[in-house]
C-alpha positions in Angstrom: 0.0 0.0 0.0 2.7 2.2 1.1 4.4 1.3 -2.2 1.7 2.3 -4.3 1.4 5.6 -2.9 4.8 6.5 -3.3 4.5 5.1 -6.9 1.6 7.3 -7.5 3.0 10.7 -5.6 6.3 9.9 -7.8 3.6 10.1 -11.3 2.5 13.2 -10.1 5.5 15.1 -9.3 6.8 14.0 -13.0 3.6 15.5 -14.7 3.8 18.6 -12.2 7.5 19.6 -13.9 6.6 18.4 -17.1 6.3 21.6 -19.2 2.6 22.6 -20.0 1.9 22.3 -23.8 1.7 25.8 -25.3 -1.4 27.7 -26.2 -1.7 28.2 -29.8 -2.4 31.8 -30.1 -3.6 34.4 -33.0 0.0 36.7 -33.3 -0.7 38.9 -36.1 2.2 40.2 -35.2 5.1 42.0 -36.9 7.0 39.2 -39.2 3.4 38.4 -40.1 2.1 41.5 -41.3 5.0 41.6 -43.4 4.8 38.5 -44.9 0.7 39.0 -45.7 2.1 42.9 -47.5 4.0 40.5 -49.9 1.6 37.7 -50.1 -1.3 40.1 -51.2 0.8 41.3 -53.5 1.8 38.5 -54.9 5.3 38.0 -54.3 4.1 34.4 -53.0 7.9 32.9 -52.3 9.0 36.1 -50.5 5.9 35.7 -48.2 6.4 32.1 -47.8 10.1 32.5 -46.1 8.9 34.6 -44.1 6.2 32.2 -42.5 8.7 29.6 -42.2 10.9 32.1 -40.3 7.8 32.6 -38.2 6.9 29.1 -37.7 10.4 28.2 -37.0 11.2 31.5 -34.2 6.8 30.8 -32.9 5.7 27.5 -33.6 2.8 27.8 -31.6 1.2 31.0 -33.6 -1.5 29.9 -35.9 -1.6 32.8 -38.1 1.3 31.6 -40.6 -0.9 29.0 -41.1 -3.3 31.2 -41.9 -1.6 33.0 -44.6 -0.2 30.2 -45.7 -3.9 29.2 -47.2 -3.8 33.2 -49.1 -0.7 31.3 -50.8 -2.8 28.3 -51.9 -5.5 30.6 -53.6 -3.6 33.2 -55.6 -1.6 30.1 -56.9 -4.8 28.1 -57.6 -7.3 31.1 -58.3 -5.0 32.8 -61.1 -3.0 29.6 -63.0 -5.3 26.3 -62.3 -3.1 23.6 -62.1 -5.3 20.4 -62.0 -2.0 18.7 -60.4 -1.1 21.5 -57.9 -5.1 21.8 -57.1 -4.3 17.9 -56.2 -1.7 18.5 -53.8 -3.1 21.3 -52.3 -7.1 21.3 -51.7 -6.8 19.3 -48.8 -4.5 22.1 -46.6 -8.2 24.2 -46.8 -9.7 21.6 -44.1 -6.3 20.8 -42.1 -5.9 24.6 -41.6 -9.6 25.1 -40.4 -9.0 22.3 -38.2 -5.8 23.7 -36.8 -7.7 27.0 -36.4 -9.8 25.3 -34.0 -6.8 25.2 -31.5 -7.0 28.2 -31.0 -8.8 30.3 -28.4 -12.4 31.1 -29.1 -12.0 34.0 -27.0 -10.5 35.6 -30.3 -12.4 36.7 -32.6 -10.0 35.4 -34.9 -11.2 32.2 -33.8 -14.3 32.2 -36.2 -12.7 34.6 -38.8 -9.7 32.8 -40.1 -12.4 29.6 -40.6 -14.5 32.1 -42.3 -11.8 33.4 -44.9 -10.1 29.7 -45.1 -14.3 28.2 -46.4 -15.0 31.6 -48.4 -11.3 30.9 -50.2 -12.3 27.3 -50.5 -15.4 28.2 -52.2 -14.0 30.4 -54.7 -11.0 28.1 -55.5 -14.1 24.8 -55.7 -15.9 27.0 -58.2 -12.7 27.2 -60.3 -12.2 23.2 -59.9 -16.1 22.3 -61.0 -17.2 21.7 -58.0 -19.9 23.6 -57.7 -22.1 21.8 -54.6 -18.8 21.4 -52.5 -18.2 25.2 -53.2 -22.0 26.0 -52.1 -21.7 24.6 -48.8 -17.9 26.0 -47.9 -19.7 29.2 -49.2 -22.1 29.1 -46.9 -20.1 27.9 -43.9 -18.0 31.1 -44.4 -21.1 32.7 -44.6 -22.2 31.8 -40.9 -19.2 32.0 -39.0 -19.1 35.6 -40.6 -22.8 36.8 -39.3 -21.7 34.6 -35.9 -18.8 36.4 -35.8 -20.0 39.9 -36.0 -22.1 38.9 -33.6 -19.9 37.8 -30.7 -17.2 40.9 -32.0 -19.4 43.5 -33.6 -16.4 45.9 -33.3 -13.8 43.5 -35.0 -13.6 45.5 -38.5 -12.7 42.5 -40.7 -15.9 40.6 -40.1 -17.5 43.4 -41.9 -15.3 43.0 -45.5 -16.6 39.6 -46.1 -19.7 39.8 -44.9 -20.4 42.7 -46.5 -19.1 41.0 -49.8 -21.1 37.6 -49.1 -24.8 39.4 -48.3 -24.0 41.5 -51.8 -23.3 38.3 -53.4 -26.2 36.6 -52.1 -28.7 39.4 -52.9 -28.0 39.3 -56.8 -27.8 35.4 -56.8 -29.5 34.8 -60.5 -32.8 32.9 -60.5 -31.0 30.2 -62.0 -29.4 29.3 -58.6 -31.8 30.4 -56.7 -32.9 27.0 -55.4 -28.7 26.8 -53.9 -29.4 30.3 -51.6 -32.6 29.4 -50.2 -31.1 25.4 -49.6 -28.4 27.1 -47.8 -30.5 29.6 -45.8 -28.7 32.7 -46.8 -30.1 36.0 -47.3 -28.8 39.0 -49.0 -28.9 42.6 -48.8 -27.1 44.8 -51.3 -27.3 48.2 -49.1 -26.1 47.0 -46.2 -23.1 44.7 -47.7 -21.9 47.5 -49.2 -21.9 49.6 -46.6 -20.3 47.0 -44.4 -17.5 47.0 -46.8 -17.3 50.5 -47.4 -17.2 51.3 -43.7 -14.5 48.6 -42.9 -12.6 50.1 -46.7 -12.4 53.7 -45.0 -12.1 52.4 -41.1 -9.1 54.2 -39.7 -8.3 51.2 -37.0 -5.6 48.4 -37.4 -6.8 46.2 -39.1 -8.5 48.0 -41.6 -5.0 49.4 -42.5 -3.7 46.1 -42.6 -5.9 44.5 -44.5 -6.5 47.7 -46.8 -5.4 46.6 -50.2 -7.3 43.3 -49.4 -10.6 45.8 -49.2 -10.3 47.5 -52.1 -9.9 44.6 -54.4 -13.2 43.7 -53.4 -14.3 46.8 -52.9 -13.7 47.6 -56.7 -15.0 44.3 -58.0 -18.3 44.3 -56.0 -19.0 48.1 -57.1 -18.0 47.5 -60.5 -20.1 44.4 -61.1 -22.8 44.5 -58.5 -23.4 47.9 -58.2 -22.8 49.3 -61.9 -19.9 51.7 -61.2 -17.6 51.4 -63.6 -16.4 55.3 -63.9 -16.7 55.8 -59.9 -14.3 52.9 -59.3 -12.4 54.3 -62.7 -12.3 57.0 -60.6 -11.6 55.7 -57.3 -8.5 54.0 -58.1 -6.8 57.1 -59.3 -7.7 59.0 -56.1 -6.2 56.0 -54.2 -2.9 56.3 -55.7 -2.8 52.0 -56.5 0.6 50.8 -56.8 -0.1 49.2 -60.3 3.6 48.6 -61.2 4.9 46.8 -57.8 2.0 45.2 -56.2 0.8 42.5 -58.7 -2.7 42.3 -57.5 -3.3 45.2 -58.0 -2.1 45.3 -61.9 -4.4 42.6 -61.9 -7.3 44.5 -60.9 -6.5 47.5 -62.9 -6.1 45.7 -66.0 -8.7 43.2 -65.9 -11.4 46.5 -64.9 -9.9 48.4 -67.7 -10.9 45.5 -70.2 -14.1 45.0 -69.0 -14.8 49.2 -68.9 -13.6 48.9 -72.5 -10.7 50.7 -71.6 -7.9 48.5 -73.9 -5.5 51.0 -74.1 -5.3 51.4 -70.3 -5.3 47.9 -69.8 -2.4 47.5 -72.2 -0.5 50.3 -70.4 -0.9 49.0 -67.1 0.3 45.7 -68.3 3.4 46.7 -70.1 4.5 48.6 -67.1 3.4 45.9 -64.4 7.2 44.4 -62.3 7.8 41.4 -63.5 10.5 40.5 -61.2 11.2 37.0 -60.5 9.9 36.9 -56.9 6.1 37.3 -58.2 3.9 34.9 -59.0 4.5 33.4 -62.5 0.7 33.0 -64.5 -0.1 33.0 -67.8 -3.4 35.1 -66.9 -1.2 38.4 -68.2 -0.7 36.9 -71.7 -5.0 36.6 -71.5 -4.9 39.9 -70.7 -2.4 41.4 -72.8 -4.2 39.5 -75.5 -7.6 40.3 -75.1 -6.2 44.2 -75.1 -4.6 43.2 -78.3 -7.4 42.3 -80.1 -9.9 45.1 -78.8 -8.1 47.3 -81.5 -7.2 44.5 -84.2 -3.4 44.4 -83.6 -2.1 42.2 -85.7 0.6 40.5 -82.7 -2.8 39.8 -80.4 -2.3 35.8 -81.0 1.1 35.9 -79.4 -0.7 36.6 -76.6 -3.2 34.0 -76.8 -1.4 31.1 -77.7 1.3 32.1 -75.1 -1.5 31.4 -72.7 -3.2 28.3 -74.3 0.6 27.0 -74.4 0.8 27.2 -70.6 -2.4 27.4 -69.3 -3.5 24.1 -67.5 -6.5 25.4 -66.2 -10.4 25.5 -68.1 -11.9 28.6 -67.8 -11.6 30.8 -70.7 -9.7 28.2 -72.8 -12.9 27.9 -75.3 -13.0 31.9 -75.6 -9.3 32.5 -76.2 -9.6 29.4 -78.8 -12.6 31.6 -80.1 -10.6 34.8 -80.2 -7.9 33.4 -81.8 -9.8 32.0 -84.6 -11.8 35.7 -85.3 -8.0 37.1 -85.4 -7.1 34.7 -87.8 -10.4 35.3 -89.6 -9.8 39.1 -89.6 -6.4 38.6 -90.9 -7.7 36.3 -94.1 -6.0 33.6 -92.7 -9.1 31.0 -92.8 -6.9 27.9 -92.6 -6.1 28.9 -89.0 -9.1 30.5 -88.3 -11.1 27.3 -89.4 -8.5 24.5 -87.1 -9.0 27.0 -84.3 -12.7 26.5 -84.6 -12.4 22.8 -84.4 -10.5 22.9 -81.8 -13.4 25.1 -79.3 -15.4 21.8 -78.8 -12.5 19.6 -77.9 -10.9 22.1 -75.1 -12.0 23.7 -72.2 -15.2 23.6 -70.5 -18.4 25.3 -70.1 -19.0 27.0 -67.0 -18.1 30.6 -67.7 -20.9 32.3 -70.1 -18.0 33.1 -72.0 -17.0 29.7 -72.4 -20.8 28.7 -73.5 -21.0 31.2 -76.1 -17.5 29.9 -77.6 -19.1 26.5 -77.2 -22.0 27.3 -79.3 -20.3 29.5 -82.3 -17.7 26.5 -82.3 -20.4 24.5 -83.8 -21.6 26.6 -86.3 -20.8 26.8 -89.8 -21.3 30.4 -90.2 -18.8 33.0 -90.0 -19.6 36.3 -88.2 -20.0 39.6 -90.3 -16.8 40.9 -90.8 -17.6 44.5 -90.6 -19.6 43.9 -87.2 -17.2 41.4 -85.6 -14.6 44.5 -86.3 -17.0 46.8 -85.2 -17.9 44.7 -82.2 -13.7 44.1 -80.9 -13.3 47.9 -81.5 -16.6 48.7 -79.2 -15.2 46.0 -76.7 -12.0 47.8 -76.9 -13.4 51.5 -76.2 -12.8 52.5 -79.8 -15.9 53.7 -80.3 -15.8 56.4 -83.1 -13.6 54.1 -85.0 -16.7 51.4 -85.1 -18.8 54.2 -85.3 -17.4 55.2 -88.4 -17.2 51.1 -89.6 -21.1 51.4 -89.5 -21.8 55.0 -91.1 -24.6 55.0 -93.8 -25.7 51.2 -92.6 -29.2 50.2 -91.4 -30.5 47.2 -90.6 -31.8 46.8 -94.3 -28.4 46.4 -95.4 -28.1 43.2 -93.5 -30.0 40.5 -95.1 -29.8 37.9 -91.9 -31.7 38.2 -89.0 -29.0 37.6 -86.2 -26.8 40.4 -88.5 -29.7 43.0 -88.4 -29.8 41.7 -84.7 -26.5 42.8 -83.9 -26.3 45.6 -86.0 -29.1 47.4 -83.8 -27.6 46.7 -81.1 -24.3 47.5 -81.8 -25.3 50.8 -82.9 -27.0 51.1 -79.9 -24.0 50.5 -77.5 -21.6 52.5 -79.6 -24.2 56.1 -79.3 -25.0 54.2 -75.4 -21.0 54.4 -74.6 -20.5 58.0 -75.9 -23.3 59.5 -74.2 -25.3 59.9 -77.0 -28.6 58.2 -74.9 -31.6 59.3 -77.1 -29.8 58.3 -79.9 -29.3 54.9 -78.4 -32.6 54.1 -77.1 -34.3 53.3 -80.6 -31.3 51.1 -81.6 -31.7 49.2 -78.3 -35.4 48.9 -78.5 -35.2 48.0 -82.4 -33.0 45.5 -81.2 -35.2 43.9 -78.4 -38.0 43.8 -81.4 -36.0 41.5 -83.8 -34.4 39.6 -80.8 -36.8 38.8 -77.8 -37.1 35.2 -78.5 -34.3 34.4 -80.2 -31.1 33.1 -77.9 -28.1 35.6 -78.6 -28.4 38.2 -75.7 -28.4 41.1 -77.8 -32.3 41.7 -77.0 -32.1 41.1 -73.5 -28.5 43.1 -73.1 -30.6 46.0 -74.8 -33.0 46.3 -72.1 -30.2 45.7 -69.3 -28.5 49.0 -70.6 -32.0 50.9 -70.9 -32.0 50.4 -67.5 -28.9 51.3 -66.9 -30.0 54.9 -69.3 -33.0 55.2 -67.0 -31.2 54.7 -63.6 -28.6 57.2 -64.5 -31.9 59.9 -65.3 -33.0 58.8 -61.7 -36.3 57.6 -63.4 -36.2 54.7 -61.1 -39.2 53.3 -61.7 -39.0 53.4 -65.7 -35.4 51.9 -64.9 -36.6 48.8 -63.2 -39.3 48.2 -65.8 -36.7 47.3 -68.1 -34.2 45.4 -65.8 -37.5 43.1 -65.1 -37.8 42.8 -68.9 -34.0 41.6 -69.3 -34.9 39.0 -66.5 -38.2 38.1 -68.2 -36.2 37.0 -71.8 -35.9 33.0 -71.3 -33.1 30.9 -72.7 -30.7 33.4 -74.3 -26.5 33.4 -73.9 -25.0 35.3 -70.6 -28.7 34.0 -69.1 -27.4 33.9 -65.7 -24.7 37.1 -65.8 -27.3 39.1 -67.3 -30.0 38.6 -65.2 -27.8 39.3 -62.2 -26.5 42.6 -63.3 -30.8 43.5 -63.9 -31.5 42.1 -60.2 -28.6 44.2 -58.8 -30.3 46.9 -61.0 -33.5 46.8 -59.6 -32.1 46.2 -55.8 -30.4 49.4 -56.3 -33.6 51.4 -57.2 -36.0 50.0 -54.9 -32.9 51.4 -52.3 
């Protein structure tokens, strides 16, 4: 007996000197914020010595961790790799596991899980797969609204939440059934002014995670909320490091090229660093080529087949294969322009509306107009006298196919739409959502989109949403879902 109890007072004095196993803590401390300032701007191996370092000097901090995961997604967001995807999809769950070691006293506790899902959704969507990208979507989505909950003064939850109610709010009625299966609700106001408020917070972390803000920021006004001059505009006042922080040449260019702004886009990419320690993608030679072709230059399929060289990802592969063959078709070259065709339905997939359209002209036997496909790039571009001049003295009787007289009206419309010229542009739009209603290219139901837009810029709110509620009514036409989400956005906004 008296054995036993020496045995068992020996066991306890061992465990009582034994040292304690370290909390794992939430250090956002210096060596951190320094490695995130070259993660986001993707100079990935840079950022990733310095985690190391901080593993190595704290191994108990779970932030590196953290960051490590903003790694993972710019590599697999921007270049797609099927093989690296492989290798690295499964750190997502181990890191939101190792996030529950820490203290839940923090409200990093819930927020790190929160980015690490809302990454893991975005990167799933990339990968096609769509239902496991739903439900990490919507798991982000709680532990946000938890979150700001528990830490209502914790700036950060209000960036993404922001971003996911916006999101949710102009979810087309195409996915419909996926928000109300995942009991999410949205609300465009008050997303944007959660991010806004977090974008101009003058605390820590909305210093820190500044540059993080305004690439959302940007995108969600630009798309979501139709302001493509303000955040034009807003960029400029904000002084963006284009050249040296990658990201944001990124943002600048692609915005640029979707504000038919080639020529900015092209600058901005010419004078982007390209210094080794960046992260290496083929998405600038998309860029660069898509800016290329938006005013005919003749060297735009360097560009393009630079990227369908490296490219091992699928989204955009069918469009680039379709842009390549309307260069080649341009430049008389139909040999090429006829193998490039053929080679649309064997690449690539279809889950961008891009993608789909490529899809569908891949397996016709038509060629476009030449004059409007030129007048079409150079519009895209933000050429818009030069197509304007393509066009002068046409009509639609000069056209003798319906889909040419089609997009003749409506081209006509968007070139007098872009220069401000609006009562010039109404008839062409409304001529062109007579010939087109029913038919499936979206030039009818893109016309009443941007009559909306007209009407919402008059502040004739109520005229405005009648027409974003006839884009949504047009059934079974390309850019379906896109369309209809830039209308619901439309309306939201005027019923504000």
């Amino acid at each position: 007996m008296i054995y036993r109890f020496c045995s068992y007072m020996f066991w306890l004095l061992c465990i009582a000197v034994l040292p304690a196993a370290a909390q794992k803590s939430f250090d956002f401390n210096t060596n951190c914020r320094l490695a995130y300032k070259e993660i986001i701007q993707l100079r990935l191996e840079n950022g990733q010595r310095m985690l190391d370092a901080e593993k190595l000097q704290h191994p108990d901090n779970l932030i590196p961790h953290f960051l490590e995961n903003y790694i993972d997604f710019f590599t697999l967001f921007f270049n797609e790799d099927p093989a690296e995807y492989k290798k690295r999809i499964d750190n997502v769950e181990e890191r939101i596991e190792l996030m529950s070691e820490g203290p839940d006293s923090s409200p990093f506790y819930l927020y790190t899980k929160s980015v690490l899902h809302f990454q893991g959704a975005a990167i799933r969507v990339k990968f096609g797969e769509r239902w496991d990208a739903g439900w990490e979507f919507r798991r982000s989505y709680l532990q946000s609204k938890e979150n700001l909950k528990s830490f209502p003064s914790f700036g950060p939850n209000q960036l993404y939440y922001g971003a996911m109610q916006m999101v949710t709010a102009t979810i087309p009625d195409g996915y419909k059934w996926l928000s109300n299966l995942l009991g999410m609700k949205g609300n465009m106001k008050g997303g944007m002014e959660r991010v806004r408020q977090f974008l101009y917070g003058k605390d820590e972390w909305s210093q820190l995670f500044h540059e993080e803000a305004v690439f959302y920021y940007c995108y969600l006004q630009f798309y979501l909320n139709n302001d493509k001059k303000g955040v034009a505009a807003f960029i400029g006042q904000q002084q963006l490091d284009v050249v040296n922080n990658n990201l944001f040449s990124y943002l600048a260019a692609n915005l640029s090229l979707n504000s038919q702004q080639a020529e900015k886009a092209e600058e901005v990419l010419n004078a982007r660093n390209r210094a080794p320690a960046y992260l290496v993608s083929p998405v600038w030679d998309l860029e660069m080529g898509y800016a290329k072709l938006h005013h005919l230059e003749p060297d735009a399929h360097i560009y393009f087949e630079n990227f369908i060289r490296q490219f091992k990802g699928k989204f955009y592969v069918k469009d680039v294969l379709l842009k390549l063959s309307w260069h080649y078709y341009l430049q008389n070259d139909q040999g090429k322009a006829d193998w490039y065709r053929k080679e649309i339905l064997k690449r690539g997939n279809t889950d961008t509306d891009a993608d789909k359209l490529a899809q569908k002209e891949g397996k016709s036997t038509r060629w476009p107009n030449r004059m409007l496909l030129q007048a079409r790039l150079l519009n895209d571009g933000g050429y818009h006298r030069e197509a304007l001049r393509l066009l002068h003295g046409k009509t639609t009787n000069d056209f003798p196919v319906v889909e040419e007289r089609l997009e003749f009206a409506y081209r006509v419309g968007r070139l007098y739409d872009d220069i401000g010229a609006y009562n010039e542009a109404i008839p062409f739009y409304k001529e062109a959502i007579g010939i087109g209603e029913t038919r499936k290219e979206y030039f009818a139901a893109r016309a009443a989109l941007h009559i909306g837009f007209i009407y919402e810029g008059r502040n004739d709110k109520k005229t405005a949403i009648t027409w974003f509620e006839k884009c949504i009514g047009m059934k079974d036409h390309d850019f379906k879902n896109s369309l209809d989400q830039r209308a619901k956005a439309g309306i939201g906004r005027c019923k504000e």
